[in-house]
VEXDREN-109720 format. One record per residue: x, y, z of N, C-alpha, C in turn; residue in three letters; residue number from 1. Coordinates in steps of 0.02 Angstrom, whole numbers, m for minus. Layout:
<atoms>
+--------+--------+--------+--------+--------+--------+--------+--------+--------+-------+------+
!     nX !     nY !     nZ !    caX !    caY !    caZ !     cX !     cY !     cZ ! lomar ! fido !
+--------+--------+--------+--------+--------+--------+--------+--------+--------+-------+------+
!      X !      Y !      Z !      X !      Y !      Z !      X !      Y !      Z !   Ala !  NUM !
...
+--------+--------+--------+--------+--------+--------+--------+--------+--------+-------+------+
</atoms>
This chain:
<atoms>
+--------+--------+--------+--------+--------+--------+--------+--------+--------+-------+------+
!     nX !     nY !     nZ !    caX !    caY !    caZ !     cX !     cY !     cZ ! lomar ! fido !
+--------+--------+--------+--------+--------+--------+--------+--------+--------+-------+------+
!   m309 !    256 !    807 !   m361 !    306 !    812 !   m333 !    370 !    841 !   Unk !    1 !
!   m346 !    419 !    814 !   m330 !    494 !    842 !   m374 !    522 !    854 !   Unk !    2 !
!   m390 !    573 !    915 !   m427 !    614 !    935 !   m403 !    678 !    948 !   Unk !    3 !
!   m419 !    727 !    927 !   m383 !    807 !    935 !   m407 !    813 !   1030 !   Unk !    4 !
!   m369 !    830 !   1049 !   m374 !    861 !   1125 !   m389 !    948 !   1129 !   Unk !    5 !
!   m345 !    950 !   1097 !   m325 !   1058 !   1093 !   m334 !   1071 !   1014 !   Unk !    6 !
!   m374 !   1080 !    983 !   m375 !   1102 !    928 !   m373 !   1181 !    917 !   Unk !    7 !
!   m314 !   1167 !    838 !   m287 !   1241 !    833 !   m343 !   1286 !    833 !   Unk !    8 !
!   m330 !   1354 !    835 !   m386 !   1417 !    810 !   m391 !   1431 !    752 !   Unk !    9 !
!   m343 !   1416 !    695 !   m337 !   1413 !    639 !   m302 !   1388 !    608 !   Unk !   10 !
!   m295 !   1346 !    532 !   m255 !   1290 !    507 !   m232 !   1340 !    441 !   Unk !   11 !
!   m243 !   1411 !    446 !   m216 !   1450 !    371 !   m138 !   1477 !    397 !   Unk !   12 !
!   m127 !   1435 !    308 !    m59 !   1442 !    317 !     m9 !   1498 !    303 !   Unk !   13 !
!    m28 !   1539 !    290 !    m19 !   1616 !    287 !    m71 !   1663 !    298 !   Unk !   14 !
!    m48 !   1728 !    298 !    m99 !   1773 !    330 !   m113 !   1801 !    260 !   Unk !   15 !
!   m176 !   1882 !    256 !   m185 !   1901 !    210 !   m139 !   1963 !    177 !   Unk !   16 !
!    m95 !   1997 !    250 !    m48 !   2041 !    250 !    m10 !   2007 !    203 !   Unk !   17 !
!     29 !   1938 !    215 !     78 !   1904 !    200 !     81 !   1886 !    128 !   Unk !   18 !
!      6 !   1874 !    113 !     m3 !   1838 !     41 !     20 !   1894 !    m13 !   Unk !   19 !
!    m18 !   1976 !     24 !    m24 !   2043 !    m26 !     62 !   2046 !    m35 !   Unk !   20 !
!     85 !   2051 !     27 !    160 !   2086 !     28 !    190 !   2046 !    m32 !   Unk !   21 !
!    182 !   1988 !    m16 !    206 !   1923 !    m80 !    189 !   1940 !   m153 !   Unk !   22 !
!    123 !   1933 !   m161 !     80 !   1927 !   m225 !     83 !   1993 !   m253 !   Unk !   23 !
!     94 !   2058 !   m204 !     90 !   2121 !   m216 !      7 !   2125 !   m264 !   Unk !   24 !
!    m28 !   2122 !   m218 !    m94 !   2107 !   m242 !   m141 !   2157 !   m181 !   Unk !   25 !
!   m161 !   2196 !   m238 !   m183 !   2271 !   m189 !   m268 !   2233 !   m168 !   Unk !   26 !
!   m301 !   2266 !   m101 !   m369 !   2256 !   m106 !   m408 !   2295 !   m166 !   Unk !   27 !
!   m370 !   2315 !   m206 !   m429 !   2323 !   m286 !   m427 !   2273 !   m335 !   Unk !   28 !
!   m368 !   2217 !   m312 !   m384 !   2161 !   m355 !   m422 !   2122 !   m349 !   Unk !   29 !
!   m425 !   2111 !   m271 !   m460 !   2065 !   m228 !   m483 !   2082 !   m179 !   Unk !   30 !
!   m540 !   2089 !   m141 !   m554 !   2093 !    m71 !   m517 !   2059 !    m20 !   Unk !   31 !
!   m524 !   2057 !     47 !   m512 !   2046 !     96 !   m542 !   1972 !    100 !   Unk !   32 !
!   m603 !   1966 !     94 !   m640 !   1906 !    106 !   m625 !   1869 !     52 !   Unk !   33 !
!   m632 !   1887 !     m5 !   m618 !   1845 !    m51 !   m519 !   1791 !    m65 !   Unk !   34 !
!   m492 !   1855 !    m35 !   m420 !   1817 !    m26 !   m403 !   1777 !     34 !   Unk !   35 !
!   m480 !   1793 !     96 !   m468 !   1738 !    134 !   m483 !   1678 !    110 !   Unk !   36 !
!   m522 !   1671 !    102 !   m570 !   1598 !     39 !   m510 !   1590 !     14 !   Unk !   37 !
!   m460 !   1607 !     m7 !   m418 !   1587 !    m47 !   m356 !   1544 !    m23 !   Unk !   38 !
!   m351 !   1569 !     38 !   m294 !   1577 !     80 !   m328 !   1501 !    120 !   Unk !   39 !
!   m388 !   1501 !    143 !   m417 !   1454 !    177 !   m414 !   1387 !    121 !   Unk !   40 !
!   m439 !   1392 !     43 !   m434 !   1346 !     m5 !   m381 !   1310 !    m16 !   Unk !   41 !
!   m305 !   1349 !     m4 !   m243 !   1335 !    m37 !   m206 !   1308 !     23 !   Unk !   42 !
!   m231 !   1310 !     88 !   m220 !   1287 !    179 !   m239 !   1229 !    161 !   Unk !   43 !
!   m299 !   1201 !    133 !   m345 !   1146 !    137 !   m284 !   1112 !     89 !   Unk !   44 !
!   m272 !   1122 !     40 !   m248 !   1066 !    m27 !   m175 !   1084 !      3 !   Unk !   45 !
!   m134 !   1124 !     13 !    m81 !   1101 !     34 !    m86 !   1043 !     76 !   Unk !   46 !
!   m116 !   1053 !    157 !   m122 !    995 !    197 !   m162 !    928 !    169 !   Unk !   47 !
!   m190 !    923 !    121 !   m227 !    877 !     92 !   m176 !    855 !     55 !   Unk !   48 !
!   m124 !    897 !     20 !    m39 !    856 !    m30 !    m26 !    828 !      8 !   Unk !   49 !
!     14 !    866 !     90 !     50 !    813 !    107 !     23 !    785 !    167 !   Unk !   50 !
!    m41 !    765 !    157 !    m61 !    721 !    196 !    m49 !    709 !    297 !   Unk !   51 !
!    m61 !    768 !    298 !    m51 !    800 !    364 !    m58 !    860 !    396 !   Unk !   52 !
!    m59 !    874 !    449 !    m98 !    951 !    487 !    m34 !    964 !    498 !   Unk !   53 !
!    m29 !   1039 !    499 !     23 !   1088 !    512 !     10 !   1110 !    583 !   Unk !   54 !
!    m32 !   1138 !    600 !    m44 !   1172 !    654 !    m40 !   1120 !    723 !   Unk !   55 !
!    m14 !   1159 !    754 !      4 !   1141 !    831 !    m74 !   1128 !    853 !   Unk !   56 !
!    m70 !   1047 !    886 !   m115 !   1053 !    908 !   m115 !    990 !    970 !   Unk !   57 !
!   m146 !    978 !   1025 !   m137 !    940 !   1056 !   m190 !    864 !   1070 !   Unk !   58 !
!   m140 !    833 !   1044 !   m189 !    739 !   1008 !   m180 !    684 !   1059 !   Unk !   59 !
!   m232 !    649 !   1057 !   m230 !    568 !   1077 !   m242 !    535 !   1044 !   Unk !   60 !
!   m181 !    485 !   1038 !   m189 !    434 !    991 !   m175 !    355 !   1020 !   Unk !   61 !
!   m200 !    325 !    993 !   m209 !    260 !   1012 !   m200 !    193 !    966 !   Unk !   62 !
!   m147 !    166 !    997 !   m115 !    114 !    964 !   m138 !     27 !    968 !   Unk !   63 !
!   m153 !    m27 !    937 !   m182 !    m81 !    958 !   m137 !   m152 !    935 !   Unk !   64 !
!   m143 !   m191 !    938 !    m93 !   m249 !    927 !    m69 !   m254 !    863 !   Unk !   65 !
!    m85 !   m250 !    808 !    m67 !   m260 !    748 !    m11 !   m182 !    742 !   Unk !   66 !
!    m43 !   m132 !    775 !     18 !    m75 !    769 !     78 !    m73 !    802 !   Unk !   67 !
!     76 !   m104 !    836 !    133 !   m111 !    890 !    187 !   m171 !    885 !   Unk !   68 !
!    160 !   m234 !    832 !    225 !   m284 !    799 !    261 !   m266 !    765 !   Unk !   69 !
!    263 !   m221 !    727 !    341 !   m207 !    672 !    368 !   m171 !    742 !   Unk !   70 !
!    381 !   m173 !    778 !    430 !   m133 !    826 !    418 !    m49 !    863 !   Unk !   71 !
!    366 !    m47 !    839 !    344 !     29 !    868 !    303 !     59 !    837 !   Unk !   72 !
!    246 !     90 !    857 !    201 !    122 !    829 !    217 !    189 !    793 !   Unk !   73 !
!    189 !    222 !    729 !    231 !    285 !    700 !    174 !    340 !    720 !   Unk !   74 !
!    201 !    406 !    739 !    140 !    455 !    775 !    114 !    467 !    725 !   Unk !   75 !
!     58 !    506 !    698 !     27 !    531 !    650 !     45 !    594 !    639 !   Unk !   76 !
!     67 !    621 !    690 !     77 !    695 !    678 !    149 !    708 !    702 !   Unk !   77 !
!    164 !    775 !    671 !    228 !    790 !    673 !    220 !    858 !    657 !   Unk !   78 !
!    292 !    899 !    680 !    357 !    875 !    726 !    297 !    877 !    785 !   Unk !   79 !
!    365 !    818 !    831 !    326 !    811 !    888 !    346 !    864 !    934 !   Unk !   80 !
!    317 !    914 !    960 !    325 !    958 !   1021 !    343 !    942 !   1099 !   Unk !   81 !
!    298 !    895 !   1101 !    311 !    864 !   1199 !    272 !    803 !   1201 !   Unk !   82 !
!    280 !    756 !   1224 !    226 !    691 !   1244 !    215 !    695 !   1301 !   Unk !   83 !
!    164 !    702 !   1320 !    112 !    720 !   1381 !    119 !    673 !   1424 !   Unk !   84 !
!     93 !    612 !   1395 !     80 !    541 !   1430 !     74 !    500 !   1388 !   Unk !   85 !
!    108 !    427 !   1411 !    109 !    375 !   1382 !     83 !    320 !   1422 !   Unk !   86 !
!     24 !    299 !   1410 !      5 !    237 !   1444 !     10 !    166 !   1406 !   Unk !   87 !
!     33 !    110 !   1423 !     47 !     46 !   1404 !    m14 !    m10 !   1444 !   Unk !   88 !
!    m61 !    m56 !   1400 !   m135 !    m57 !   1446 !   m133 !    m23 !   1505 !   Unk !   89 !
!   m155 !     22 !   1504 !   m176 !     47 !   1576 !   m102 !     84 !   1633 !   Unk !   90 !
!    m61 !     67 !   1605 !      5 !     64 !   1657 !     38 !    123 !   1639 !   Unk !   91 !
!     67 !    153 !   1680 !    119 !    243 !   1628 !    181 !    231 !   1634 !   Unk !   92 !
!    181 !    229 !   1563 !    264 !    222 !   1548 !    293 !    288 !   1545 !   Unk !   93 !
!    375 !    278 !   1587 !    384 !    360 !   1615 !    421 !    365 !   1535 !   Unk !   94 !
!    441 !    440 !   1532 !    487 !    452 !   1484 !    554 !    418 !   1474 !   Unk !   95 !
!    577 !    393 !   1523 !    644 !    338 !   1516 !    613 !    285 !   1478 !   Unk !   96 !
!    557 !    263 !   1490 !    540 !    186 !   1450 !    527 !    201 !   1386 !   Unk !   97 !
!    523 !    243 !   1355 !    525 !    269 !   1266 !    566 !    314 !   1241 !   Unk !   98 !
!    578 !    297 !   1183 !    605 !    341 !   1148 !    579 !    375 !   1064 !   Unk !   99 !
!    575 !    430 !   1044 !    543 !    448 !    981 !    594 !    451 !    937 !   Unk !  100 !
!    612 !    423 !    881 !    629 !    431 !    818 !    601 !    491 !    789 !   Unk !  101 !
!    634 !    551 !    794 !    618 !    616 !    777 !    603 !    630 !    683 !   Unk !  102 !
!    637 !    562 !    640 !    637 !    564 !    586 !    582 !    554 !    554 !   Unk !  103 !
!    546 !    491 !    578 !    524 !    427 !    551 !    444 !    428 !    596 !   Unk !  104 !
!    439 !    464 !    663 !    388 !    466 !    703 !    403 !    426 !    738 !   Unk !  105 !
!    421 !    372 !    736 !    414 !    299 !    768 !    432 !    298 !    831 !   Unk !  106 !
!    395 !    263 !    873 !    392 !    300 !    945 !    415 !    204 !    997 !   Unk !  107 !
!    484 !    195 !   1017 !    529 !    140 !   1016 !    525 !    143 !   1071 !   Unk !  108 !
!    482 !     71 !   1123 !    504 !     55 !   1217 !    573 !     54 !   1184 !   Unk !  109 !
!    574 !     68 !   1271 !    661 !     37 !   1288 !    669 !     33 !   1363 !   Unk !  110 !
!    731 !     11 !   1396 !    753 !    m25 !   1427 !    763 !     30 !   1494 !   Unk !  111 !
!    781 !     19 !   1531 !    818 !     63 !   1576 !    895 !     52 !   1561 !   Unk !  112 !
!    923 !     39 !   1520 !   1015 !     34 !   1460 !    999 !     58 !   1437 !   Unk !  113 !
!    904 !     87 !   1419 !    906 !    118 !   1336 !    896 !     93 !   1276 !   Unk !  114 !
!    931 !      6 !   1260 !    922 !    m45 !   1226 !    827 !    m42 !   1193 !   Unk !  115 !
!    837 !    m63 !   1110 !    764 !    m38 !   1115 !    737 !   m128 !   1133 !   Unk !  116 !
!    671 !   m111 !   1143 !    633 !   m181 !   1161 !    568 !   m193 !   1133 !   Unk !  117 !
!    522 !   m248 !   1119 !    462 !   m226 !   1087 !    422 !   m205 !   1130 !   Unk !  118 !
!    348 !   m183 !   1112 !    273 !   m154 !   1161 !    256 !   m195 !   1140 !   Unk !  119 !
!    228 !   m232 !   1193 !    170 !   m306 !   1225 !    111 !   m274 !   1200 !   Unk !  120 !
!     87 !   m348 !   1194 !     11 !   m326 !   1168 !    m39 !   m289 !   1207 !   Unk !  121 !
!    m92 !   m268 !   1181 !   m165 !   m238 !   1213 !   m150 !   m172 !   1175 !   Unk !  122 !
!   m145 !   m109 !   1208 !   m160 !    m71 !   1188 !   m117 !     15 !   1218 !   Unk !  123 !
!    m87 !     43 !   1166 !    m45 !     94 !   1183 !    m92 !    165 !   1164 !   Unk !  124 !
!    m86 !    208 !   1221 !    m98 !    272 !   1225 !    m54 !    335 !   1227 !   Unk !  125 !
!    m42 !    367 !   1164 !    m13 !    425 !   1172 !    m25 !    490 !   1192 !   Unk !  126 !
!     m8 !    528 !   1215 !    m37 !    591 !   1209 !     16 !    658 !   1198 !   Unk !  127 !
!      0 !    683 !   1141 !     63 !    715 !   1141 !     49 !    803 !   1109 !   Unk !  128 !
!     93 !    838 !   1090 !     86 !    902 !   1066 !    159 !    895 !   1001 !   Unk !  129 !
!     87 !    935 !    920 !    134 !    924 !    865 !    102 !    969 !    841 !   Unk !  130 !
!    159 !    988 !    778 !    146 !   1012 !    727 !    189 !   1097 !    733 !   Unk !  131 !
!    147 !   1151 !    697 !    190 !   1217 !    676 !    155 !   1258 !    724 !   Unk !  132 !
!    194 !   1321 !    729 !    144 !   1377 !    760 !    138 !   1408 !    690 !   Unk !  133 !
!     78 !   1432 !    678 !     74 !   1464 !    615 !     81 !   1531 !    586 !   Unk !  134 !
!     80 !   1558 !    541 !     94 !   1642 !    539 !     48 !   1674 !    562 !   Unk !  135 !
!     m5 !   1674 !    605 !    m35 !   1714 !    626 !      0 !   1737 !    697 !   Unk !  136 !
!     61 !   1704 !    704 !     72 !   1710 !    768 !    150 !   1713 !    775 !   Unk !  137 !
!    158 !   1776 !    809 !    234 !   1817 !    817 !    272 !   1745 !    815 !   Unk !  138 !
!    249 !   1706 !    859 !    307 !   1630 !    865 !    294 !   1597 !    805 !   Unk !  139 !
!    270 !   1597 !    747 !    285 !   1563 !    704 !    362 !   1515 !    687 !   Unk !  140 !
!    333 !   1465 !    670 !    399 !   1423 !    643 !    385 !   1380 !    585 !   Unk !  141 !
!    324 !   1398 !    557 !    314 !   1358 !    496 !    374 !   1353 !    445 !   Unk !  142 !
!    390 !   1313 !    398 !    448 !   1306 !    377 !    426 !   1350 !    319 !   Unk !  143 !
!    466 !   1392 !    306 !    432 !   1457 !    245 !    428 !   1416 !    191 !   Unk !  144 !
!    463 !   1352 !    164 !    435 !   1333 !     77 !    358 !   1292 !     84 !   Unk !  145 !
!    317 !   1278 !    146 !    265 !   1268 !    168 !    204 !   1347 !    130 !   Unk !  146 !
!    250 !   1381 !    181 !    201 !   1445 !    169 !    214 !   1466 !    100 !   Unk !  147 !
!    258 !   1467 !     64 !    282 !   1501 !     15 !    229 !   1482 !    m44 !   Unk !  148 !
!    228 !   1396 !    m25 !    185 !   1356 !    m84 !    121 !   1359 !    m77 !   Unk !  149 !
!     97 !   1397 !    m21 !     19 !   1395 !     10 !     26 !   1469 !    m35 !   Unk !  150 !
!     35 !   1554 !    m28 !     39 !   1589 !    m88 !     28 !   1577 !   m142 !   Unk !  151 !
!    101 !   1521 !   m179 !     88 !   1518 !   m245 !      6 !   1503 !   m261 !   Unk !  152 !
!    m11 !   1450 !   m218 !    m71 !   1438 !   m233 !   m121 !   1475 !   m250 !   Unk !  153 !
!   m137 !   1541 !   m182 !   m176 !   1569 !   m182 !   m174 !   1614 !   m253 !   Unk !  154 !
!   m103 !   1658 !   m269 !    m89 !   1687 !   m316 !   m134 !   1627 !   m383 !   Unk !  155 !
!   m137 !   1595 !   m388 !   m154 !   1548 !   m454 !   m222 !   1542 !   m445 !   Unk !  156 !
!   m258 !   1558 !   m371 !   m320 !   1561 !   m375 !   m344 !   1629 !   m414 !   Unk !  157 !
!   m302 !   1683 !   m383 !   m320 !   1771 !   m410 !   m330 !   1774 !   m473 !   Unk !  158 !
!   m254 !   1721 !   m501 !   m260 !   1747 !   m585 !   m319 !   1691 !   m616 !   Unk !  159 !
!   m334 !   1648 !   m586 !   m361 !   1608 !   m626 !   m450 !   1640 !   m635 !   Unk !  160 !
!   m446 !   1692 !   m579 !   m545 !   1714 !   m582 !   m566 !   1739 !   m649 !   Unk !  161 !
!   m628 !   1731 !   m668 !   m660 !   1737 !   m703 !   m623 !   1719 !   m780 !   Unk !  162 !
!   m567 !   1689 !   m776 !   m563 !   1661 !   m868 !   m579 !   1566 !   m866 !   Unk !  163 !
!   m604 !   1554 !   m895 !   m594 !   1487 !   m943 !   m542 !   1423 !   m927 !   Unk !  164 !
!   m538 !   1410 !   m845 !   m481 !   1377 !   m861 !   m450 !   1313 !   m915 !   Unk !  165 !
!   m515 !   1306 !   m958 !   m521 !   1231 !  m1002 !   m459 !   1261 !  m1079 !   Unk !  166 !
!   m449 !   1341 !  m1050 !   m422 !   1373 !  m1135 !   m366 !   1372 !  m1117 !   Unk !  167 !
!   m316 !   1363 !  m1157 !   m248 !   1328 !  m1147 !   m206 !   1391 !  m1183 !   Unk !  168 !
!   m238 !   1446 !  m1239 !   m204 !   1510 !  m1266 !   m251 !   1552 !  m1309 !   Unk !  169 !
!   m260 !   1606 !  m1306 !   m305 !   1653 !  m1352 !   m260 !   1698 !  m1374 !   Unk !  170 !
!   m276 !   1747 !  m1431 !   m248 !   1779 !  m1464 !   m288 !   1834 !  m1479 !   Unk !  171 !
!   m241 !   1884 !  m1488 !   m276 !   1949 !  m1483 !   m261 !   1983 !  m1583 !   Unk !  172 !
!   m279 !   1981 !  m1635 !   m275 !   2017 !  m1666 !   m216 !   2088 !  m1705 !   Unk !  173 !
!   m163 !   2071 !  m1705 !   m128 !   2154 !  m1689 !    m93 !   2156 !  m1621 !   Unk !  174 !
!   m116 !   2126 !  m1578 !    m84 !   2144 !  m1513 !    m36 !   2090 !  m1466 !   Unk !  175 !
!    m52 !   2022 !  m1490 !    m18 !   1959 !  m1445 !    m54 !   1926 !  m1446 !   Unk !  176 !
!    m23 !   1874 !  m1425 !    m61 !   1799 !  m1386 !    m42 !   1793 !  m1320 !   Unk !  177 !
!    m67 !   1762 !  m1292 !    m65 !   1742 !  m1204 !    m70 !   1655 !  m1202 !   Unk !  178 !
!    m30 !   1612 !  m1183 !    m25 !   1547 !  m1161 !    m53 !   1539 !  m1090 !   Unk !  179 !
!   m102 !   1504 !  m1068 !   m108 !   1489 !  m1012 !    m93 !   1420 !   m988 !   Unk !  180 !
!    m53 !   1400 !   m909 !    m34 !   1343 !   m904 !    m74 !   1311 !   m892 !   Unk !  181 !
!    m85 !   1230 !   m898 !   m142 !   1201 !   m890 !   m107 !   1121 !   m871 !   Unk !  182 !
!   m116 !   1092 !   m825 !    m76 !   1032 !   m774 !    m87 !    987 !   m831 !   Unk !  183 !
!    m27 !    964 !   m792 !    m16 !    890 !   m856 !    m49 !    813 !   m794 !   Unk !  184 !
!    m22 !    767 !   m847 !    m60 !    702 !   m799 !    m22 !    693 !   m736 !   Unk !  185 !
!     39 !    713 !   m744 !     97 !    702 !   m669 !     79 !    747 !   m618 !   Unk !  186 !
!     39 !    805 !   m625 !     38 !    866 !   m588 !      5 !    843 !   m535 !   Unk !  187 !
!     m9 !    876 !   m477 !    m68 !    862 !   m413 !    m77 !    932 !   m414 !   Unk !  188 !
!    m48 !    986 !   m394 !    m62 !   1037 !   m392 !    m65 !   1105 !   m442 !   Unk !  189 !
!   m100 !   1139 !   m463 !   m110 !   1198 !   m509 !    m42 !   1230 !   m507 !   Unk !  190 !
!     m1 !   1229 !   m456 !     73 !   1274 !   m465 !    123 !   1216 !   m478 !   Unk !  191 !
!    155 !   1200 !   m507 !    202 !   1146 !   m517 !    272 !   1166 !   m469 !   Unk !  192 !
!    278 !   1219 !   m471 !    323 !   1269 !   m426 !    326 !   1247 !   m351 !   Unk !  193 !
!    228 !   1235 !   m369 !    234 !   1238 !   m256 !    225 !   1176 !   m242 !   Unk !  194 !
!    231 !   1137 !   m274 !    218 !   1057 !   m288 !    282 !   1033 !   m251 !   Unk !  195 !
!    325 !   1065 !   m297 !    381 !   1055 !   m290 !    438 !   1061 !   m225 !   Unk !  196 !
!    404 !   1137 !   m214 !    395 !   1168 !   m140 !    394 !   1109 !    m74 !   Unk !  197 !
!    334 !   1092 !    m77 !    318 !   1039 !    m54 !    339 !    975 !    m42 !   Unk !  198 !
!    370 !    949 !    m65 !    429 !    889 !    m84 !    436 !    843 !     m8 !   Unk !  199 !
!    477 !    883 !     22 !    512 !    864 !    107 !    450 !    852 !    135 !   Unk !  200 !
!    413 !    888 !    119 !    342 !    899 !    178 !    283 !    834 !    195 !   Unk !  201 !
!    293 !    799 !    123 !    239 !    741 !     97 !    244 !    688 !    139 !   Unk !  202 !
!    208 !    656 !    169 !    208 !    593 !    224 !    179 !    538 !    186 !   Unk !  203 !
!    231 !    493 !    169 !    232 !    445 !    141 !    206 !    386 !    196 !   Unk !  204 !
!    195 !    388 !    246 !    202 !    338 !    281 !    122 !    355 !    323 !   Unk !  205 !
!     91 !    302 !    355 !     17 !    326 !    387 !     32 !    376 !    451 !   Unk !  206 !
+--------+--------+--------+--------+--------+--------+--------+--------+--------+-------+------+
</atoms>
């Protein structure tokens, strides 16, 4: 079970400065509000791909017997920033008695050698600080193919307003045709580009 402690001020993964400079997308294409909606839409389904929150935020989570037999419980969130406190039923395990697998989450007792060991039953309490600072904020560290693919998105929202997305190419008479892309059965996301983007980011694991 997870409980947010410090929840972020905002989970958008780029700003609206950031999207224009990118998209080169003047406020006569789009409003302000309307490219937030956008920006807020394409925040949501990125973190909905890869199945996890970006934004720094500070969590308790709570571990119970069945999580704690394969050898260590895995955090939910990531990167991990600092672990606050760790209680083992009731008891505080200092920072010498664990160790985090920075890869994998997996959060490993150990020994005073260090040697890893298993966590006894009842019930483990984490508390820790994870995730990105986001571009709204000079300290940003979001990993830019994160943000890059949150854009593409939005950009695919801009072009996609007001046509048909069910029309796959129209033709103009004298003047051209226009192909529009349209996802195949493998796709998850409208940009195949930022899909792709995305790759490293996806949490395969709970």
């Amino acid at each position: 079970m997870l409980e947010v402690i410090t929840r972020a001020t905002s989970t958008a993964l780029t700003t609206i400065e950031r999207a224009r400079q990118t998209l080169g997308c003047s406020p006569a294409v789009v409003d302000d509000p309307t490219l937030n909606r956008f920006i807020s839409d394409a925040s949501r389904v990125v973190a909905d791909h890869c199945r996890r929150a970006f934004a720094l935020e500070e969590v308790r989570e709570t571990f119970i017997d069945s999580d704690l037999c394969a050898g260590g419980p895995i955090l939910a969130r990531s990167p991990v920033v600092e672990i606050t406190s760790v209680l083992s039923n009731a008891d505080v395990v200092l920072g010498t008695g664990y160790r985090l697998d920075a890869t994998t989450g997996r959060l490993w007792r150990t020994d005073v050698d260090g040697h890893v060991m298993p966590w006894w039953g009842g019930q483990l309490t984490v508390e820790y600080r994870a995730g990105y600072v986001l571009p709204d904020d000079d300290a940003a560290n979001l990993p830019e193919p994160v943000e890059r693919a949150t854009i593409m998105l939005v950009g695919a929202y801009v072009s996609l307003r007001g046509r048909d997305p069910t029309v796959k190419s129209e033709s103009n008479d004298g003047v051209g045709s226009t192909s529009w892309w349209v996802p195949g059965i493998g796709d998850k996301l409208i940009s195949p580009e930022a899909e792709q983007l995305l790759v490293p980011y996806v949490r395969f694991y709970p």
